[in-house]
TIVO-2410 file (N, C-alpha, C; in nm, 3 decimals):
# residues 149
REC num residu      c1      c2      c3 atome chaine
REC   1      X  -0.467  -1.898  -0.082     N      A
REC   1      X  -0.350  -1.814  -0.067    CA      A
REC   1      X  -0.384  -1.672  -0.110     C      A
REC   2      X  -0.375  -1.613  -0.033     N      A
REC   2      X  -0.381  -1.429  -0.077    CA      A
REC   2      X  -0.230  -1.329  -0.113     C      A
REC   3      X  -0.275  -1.241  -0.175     N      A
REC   3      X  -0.201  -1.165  -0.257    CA      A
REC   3      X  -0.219  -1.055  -0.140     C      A
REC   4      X  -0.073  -0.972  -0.113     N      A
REC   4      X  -0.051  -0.876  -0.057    CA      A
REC   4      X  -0.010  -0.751  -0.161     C      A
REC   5      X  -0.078  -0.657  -0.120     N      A
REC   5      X   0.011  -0.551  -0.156    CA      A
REC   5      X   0.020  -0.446  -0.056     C      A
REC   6      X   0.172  -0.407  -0.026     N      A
REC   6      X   0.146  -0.274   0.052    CA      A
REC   6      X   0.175  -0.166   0.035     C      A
REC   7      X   0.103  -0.057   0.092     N      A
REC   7      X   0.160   0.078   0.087    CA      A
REC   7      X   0.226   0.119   0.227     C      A
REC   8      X   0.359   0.208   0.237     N      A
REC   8      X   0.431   0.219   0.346    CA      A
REC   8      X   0.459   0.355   0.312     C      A
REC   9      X   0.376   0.453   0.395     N      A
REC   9      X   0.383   0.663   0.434    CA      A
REC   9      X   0.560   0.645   0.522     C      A
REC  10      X   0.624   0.685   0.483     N      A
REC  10      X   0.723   0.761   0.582    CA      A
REC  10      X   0.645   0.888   0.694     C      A
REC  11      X   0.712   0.834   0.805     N      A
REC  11      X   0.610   0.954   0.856    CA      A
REC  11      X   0.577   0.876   1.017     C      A
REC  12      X   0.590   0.997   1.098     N      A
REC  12      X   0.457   0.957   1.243    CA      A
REC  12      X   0.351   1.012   1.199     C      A
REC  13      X   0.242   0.965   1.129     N      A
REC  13      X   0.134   0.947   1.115    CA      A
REC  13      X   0.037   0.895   1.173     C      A
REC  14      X  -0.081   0.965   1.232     N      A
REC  14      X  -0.168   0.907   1.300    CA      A
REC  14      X  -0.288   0.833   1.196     C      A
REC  15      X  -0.274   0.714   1.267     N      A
REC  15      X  -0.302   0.560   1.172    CA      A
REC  15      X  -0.467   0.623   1.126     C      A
REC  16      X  -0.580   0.722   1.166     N      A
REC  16      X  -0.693   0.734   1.199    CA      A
REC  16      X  -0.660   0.837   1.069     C      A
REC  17      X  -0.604   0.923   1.036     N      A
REC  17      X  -0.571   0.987   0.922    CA      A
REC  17      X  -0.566   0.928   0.772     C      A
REC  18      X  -0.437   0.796   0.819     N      A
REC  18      X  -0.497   0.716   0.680    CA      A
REC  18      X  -0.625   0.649   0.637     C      A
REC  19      X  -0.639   0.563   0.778     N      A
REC  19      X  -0.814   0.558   0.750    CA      A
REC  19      X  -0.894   0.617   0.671     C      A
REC  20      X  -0.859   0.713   0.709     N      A
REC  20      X  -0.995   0.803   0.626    CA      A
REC  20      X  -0.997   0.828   0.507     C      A
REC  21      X  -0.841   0.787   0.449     N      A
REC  21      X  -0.838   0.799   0.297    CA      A
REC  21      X  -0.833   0.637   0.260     C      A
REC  22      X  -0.786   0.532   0.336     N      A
REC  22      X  -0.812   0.418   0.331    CA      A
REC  22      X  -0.926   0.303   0.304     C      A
REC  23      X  -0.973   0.319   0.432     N      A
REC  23      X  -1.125   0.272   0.478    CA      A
REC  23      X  -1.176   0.331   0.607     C      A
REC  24      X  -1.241   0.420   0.576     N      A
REC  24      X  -1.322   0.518   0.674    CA      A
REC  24      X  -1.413   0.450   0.770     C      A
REC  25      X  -1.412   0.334   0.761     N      A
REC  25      X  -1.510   0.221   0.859    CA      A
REC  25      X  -1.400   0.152   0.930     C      A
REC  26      X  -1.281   0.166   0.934     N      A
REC  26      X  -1.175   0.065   1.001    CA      A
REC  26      X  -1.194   0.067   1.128     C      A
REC  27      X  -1.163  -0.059   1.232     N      A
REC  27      X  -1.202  -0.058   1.361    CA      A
REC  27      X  -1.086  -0.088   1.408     C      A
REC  28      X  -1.029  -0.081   1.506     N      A
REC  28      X  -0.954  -0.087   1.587    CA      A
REC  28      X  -0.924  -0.202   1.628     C      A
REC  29      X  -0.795  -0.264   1.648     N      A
REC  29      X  -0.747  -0.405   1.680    CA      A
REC  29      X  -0.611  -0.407   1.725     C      A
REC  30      X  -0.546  -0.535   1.780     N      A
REC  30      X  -0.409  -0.501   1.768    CA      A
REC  30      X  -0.322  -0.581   1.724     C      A
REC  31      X  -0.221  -0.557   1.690     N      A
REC  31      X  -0.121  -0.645   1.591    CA      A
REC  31      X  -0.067  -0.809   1.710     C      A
REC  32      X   0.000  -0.856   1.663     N      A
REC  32      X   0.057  -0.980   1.754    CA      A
REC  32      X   0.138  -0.954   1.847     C      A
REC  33      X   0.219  -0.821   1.844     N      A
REC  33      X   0.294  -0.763   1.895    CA      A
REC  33      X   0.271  -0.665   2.021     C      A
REC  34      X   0.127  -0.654   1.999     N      A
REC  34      X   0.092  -0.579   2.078    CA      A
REC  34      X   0.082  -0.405   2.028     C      A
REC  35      X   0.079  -0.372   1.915     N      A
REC  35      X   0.050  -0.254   1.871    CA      A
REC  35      X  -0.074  -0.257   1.809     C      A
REC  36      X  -0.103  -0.122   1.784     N      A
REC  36      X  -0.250  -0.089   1.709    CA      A
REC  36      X  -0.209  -0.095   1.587     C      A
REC  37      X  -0.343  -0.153   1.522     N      A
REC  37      X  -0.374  -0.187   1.405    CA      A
REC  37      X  -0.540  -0.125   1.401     C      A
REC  38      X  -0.613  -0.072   1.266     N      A
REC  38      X  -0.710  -0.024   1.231    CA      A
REC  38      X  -0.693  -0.171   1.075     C      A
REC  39      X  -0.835  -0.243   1.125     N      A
REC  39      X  -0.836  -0.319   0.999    CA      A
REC  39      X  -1.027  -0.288   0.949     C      A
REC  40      X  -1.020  -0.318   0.856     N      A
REC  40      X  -1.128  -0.336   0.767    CA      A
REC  40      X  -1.182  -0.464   0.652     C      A
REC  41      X  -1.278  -0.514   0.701     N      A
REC  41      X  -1.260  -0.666   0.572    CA      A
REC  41      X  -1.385  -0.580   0.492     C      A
REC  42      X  -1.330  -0.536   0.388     N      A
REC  42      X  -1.384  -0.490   0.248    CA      A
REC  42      X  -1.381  -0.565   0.129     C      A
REC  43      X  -1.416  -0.742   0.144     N      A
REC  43      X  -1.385  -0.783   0.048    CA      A
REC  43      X  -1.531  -0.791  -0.030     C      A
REC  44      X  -1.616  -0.812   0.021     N      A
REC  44      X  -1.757  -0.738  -0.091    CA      A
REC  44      X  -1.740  -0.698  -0.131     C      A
REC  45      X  -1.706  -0.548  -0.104     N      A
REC  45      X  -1.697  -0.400  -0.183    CA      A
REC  45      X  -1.596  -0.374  -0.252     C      A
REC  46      X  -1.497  -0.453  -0.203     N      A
REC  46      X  -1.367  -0.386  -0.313    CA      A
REC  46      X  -1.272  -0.503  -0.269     C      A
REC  47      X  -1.262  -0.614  -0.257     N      A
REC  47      X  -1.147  -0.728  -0.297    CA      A
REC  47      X  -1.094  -0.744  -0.233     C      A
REC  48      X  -1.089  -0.665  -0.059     N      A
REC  48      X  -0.957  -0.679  -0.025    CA      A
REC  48      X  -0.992  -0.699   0.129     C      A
REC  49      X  -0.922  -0.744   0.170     N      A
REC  49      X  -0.910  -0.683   0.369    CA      A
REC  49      X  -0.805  -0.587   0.392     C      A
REC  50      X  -0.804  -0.467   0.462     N      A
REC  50      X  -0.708  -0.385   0.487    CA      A
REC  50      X  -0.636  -0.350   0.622     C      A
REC  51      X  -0.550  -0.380   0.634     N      A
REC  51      X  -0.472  -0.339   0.782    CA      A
REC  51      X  -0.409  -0.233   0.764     C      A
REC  52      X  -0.442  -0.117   0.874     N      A
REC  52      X  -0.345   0.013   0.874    CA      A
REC  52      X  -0.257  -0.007   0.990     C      A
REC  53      X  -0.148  -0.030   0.998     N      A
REC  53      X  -0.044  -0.023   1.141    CA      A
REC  53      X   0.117   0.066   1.099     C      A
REC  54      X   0.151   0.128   1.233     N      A
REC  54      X   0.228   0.228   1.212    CA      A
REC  54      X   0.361   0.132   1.275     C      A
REC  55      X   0.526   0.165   1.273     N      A
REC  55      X   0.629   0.157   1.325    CA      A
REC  55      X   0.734   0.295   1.352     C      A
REC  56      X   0.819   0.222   1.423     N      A
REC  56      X   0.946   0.342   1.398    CA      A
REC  56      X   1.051   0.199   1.368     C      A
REC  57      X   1.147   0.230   1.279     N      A
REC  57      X   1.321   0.180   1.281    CA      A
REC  57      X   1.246   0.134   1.148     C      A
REC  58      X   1.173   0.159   1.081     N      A
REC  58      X   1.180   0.017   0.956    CA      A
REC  58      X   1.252   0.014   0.848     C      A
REC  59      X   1.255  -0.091   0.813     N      A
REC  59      X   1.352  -0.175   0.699    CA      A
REC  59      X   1.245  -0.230   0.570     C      A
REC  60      X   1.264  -0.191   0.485     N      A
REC  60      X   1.211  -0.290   0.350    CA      A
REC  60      X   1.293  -0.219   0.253     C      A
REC  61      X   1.263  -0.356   0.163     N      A
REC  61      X   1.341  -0.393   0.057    CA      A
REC  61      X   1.277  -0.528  -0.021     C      A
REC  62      X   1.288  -0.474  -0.178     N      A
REC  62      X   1.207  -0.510  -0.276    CA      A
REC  62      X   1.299  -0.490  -0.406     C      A
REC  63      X   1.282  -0.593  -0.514     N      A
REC  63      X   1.374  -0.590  -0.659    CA      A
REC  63      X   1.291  -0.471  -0.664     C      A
REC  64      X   1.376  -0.392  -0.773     N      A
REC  64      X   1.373  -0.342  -0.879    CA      A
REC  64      X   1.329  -0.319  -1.004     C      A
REC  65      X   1.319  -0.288  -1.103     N      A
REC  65      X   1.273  -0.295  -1.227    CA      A
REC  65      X   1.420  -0.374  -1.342     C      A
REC  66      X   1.544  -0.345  -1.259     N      A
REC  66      X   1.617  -0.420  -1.337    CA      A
REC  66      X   1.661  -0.543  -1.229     C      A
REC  67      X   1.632  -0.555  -1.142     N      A
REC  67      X   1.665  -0.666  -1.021    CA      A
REC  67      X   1.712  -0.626  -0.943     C      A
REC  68      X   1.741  -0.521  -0.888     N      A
REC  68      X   1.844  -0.481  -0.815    CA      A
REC  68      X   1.785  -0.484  -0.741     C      A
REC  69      X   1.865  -0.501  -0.574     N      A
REC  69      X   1.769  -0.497  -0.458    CA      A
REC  69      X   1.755  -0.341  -0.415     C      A
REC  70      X   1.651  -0.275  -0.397     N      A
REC  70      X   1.573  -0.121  -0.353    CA      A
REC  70      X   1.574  -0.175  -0.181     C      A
REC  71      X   1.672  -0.028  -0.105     N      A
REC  71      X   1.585  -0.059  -0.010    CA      A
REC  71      X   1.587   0.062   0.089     C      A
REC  72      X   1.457   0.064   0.212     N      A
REC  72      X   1.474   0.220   0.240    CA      A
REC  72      X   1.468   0.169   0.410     C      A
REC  73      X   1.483   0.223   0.465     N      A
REC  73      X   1.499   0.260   0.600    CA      A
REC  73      X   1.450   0.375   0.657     C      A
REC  74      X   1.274   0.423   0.635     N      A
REC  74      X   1.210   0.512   0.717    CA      A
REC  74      X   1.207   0.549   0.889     C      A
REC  75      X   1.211   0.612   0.944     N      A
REC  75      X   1.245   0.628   1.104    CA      A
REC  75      X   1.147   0.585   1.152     C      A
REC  76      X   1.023   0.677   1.126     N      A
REC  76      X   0.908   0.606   1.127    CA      A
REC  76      X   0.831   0.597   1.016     C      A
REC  77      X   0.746   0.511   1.010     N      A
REC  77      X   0.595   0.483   0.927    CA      A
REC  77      X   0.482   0.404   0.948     C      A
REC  78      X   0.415   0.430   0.846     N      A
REC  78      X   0.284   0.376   0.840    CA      A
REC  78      X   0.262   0.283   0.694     C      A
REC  79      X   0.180   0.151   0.736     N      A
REC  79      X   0.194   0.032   0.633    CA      A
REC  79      X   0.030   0.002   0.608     C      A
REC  80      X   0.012   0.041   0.480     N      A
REC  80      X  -0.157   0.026   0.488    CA      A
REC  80      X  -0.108  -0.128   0.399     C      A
REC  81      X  -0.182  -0.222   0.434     N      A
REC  81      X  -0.175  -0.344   0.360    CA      A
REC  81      X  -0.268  -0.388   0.325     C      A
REC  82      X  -0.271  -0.475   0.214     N      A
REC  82      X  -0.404  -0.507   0.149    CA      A
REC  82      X  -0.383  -0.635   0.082     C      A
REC  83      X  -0.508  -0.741   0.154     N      A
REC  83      X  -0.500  -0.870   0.081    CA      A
REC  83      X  -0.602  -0.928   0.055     C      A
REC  84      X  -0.566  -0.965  -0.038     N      A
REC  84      X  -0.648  -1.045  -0.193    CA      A
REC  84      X  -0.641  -1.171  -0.227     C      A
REC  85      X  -0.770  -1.236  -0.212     N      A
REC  85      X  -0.800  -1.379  -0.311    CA      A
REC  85      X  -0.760  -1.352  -0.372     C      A
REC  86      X  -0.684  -1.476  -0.448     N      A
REC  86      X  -0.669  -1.499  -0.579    CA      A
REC  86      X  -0.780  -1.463  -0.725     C      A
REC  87      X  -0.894  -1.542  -0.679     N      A
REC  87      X  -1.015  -1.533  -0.704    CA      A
REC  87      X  -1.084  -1.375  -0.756     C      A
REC  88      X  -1.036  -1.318  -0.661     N      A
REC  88      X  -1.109  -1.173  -0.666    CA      A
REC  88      X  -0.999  -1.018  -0.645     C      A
REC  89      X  -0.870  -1.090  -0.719     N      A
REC  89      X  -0.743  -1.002  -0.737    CA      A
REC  89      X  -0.775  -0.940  -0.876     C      A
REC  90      X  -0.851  -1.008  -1.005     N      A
REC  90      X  -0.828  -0.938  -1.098    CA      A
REC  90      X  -0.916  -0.859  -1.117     C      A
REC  91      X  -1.072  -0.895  -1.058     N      A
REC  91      X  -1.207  -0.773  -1.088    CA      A
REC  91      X  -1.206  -0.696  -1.012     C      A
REC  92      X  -1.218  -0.767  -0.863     N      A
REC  92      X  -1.211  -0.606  -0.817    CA      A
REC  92      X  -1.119  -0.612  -0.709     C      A
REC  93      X  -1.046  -0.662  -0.672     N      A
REC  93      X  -0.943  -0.641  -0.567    CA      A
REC  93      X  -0.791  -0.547  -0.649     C      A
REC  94      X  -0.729  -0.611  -0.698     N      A
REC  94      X  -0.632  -0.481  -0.799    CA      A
REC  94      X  -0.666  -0.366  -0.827     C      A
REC  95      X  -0.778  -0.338  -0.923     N      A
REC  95      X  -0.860  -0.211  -0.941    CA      A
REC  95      X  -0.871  -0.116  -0.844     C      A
REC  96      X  -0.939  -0.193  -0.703     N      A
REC  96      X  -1.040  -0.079  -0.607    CA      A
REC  96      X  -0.861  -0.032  -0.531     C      A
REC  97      X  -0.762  -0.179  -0.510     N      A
REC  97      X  -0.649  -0.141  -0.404    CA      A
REC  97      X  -0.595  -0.021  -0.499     C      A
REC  98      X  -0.564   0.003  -0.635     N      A
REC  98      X  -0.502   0.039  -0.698    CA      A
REC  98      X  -0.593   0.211  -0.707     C      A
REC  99      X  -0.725   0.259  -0.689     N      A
REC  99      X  -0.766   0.371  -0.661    CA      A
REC  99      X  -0.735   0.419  -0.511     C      A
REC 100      X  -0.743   0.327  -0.466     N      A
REC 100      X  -0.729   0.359  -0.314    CA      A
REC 100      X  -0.574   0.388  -0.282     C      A
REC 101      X  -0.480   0.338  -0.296     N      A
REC 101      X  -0.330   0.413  -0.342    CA      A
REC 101      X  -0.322   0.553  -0.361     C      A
REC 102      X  -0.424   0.549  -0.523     N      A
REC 102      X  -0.402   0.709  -0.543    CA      A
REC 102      X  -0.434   0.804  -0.459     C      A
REC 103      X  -0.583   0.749  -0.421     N      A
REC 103      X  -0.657   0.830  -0.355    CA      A
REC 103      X  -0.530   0.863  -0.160     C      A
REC 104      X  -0.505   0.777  -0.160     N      A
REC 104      X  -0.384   0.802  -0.050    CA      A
REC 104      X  -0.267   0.883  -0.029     C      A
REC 105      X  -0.245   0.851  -0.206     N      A
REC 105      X  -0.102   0.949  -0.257    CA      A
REC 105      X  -0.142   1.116  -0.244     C      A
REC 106      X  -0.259   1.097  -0.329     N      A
REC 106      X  -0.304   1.234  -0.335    CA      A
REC 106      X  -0.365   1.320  -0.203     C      A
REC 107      X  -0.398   1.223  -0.082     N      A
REC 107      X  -0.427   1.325  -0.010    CA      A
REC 107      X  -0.312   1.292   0.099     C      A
REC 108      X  -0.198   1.296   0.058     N      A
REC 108      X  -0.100   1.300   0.196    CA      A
REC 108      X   0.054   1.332   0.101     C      A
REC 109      X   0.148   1.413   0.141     N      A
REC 109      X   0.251   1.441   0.093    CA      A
REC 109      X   0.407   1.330   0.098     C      A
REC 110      X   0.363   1.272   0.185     N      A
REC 110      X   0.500   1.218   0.276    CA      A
REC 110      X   0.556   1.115   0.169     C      A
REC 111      X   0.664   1.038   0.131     N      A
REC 111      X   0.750   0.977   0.078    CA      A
REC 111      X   0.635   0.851   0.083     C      A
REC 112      X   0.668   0.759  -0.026     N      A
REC 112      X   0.596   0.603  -0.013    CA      A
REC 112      X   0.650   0.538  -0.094     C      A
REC 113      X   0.622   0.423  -0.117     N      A
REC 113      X   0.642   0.275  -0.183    CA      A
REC 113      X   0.522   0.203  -0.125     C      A
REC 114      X   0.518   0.147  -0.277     N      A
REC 114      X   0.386   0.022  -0.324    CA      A
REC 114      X   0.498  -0.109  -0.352     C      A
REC 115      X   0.489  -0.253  -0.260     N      A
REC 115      X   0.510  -0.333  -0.265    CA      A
REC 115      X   0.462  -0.443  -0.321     C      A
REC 116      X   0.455  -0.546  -0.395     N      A
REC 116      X   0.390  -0.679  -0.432    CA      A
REC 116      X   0.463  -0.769  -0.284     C      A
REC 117      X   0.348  -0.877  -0.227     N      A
REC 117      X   0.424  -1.001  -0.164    CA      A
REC 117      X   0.581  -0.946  -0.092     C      A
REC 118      X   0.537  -0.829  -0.070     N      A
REC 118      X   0.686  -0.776  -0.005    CA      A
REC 118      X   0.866  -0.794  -0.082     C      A
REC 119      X   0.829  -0.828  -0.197     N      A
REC 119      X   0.977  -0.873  -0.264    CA      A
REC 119      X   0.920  -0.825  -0.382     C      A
REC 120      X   0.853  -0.746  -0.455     N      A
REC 120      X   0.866  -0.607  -0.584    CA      A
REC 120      X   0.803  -0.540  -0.555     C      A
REC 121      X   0.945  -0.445  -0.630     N      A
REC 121      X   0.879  -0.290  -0.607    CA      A
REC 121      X   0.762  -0.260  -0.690     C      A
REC 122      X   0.680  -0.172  -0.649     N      A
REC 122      X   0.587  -0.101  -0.743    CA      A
REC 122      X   0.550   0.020  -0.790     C      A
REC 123      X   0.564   0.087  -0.683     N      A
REC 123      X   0.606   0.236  -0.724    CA      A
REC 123      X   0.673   0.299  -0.614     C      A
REC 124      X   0.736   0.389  -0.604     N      A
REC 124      X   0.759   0.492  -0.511    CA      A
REC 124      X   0.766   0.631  -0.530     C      A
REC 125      X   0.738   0.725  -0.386     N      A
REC 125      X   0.727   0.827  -0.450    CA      A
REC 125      X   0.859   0.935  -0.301     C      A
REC 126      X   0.928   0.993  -0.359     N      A
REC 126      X   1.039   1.061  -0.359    CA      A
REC 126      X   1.028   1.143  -0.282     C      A
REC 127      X   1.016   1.284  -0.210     N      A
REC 127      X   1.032   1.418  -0.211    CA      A
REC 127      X   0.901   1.481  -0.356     C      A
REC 128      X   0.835   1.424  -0.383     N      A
REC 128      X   0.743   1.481  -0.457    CA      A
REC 128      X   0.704   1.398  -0.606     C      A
REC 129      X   0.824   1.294  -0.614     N      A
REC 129      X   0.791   1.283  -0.736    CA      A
REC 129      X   0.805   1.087  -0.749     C      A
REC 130      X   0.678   1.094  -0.830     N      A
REC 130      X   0.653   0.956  -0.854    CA      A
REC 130      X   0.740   0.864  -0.961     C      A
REC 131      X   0.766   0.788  -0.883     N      A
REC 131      X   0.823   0.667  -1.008    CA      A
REC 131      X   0.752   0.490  -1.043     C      A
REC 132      X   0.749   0.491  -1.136     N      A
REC 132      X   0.685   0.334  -1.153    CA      A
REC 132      X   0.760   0.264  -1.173     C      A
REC 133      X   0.763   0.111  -1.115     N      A
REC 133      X   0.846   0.017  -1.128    CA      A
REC 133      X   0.738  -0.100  -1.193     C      A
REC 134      X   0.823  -0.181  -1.230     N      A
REC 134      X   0.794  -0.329  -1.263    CA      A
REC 134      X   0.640  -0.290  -1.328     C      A
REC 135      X   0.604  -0.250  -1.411     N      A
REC 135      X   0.445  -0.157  -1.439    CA      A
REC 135      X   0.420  -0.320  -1.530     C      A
REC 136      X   0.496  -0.444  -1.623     N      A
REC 136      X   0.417  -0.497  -1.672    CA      A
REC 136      X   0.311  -0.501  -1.648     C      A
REC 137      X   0.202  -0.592  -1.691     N      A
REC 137      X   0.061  -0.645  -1.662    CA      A
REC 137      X  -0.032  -0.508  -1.611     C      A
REC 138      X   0.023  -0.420  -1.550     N      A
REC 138      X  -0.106  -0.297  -1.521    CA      A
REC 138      X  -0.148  -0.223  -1.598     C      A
REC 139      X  -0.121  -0.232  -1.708     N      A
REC 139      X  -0.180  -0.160  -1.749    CA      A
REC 139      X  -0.344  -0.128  -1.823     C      A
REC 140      X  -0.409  -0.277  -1.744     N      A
REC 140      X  -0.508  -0.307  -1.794    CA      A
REC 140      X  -0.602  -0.245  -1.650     C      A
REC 141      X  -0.538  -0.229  -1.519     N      A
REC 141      X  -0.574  -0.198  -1.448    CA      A
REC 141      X  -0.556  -0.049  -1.436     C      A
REC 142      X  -0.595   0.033  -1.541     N      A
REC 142      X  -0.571   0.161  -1.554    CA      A
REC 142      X  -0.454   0.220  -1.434     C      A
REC 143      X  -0.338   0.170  -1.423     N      A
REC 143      X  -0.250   0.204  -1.358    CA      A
REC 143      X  -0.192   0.367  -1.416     C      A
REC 144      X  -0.189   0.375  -1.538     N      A
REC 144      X  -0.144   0.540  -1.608    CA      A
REC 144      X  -0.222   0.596  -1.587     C      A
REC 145      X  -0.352   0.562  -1.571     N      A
REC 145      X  -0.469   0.667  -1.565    CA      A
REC 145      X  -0.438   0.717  -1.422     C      A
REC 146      X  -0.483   0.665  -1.341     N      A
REC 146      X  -0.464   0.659  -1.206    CA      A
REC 146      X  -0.326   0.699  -1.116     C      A
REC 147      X  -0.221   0.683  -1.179     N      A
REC 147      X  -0.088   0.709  -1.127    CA      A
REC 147      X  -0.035   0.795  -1.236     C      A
REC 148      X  -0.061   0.904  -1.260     N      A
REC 148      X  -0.001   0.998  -1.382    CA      A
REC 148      X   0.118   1.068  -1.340     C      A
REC 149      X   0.224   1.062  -1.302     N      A
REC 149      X   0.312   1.160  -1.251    CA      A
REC 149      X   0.384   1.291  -1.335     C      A
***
């Protein structure tokens, strides 16, 4: 069973943009639906397999830090996803997904949210400004270091 986490850009974003702050080796594929998808299996190198695929109309929604249900409705976006063995979630799959976030945040402006398993929130970020949710347990995964807002 694998562990998801995703990141979701508000935004028409061209999927080849995140890539490059993503996984710069991603190849081209397409979803079930018939849309493009850019995936990458990086689980050697960093824990994870990654799918980049874009929408318009979307819907998510995820608890809270006090339970409450969070939820946003972007026009369009982009969903970099990332999944993880069990096995290889705590050395290096959490860690590398969890630089690779930043490294995402920091080179793109647009609104986001970090999901667990699609039902908790993890962070989001506003009009400019970051918030952390549900932060138990990360902090061993240098989550403050890495996410300083």
């Amino acid at each position: 069973m694998a562990v998801e986490y995703r990141l979701t850009l508000a935004g028409d974003i061209p999927l080849e943009e995140v890539a490059e702050l993503a996984a710069p080796g991603a190849v081209e594929t397409s979803t079930a639906s018939g849309g493009r998808m850019l995936s990458a299996d990086l689980n050697d190198e960093h824990g994870y397999v990654v799918d980049i695929t874009g929408g318009r109309h979307g819907y998510y929604s995820a608890e809270d830090d006090g339970g409450a249900l969070w939820q946003w409705e972007p026009e369009a976006y982009v969903d970099v996803s990332f999944y993880m063995r069990k096995d290889t979630l705590v050395d290096k799959g959490k860690p590398h997904m969890l630089a690779t976030v930043a490294r995402i945040l920091g080179g793109m402006a647009e609104d986001a949210a970090l999901t667990l398993n699609g039902d908790v929130l993890m962070l989001t970020r506003v009009a400019g400004t970051l918030h952390k949710h549900n932060t138990d347990g990360w902090y061993d995964y240098s989550y403050d270091r890495i996410f300083h807002p």
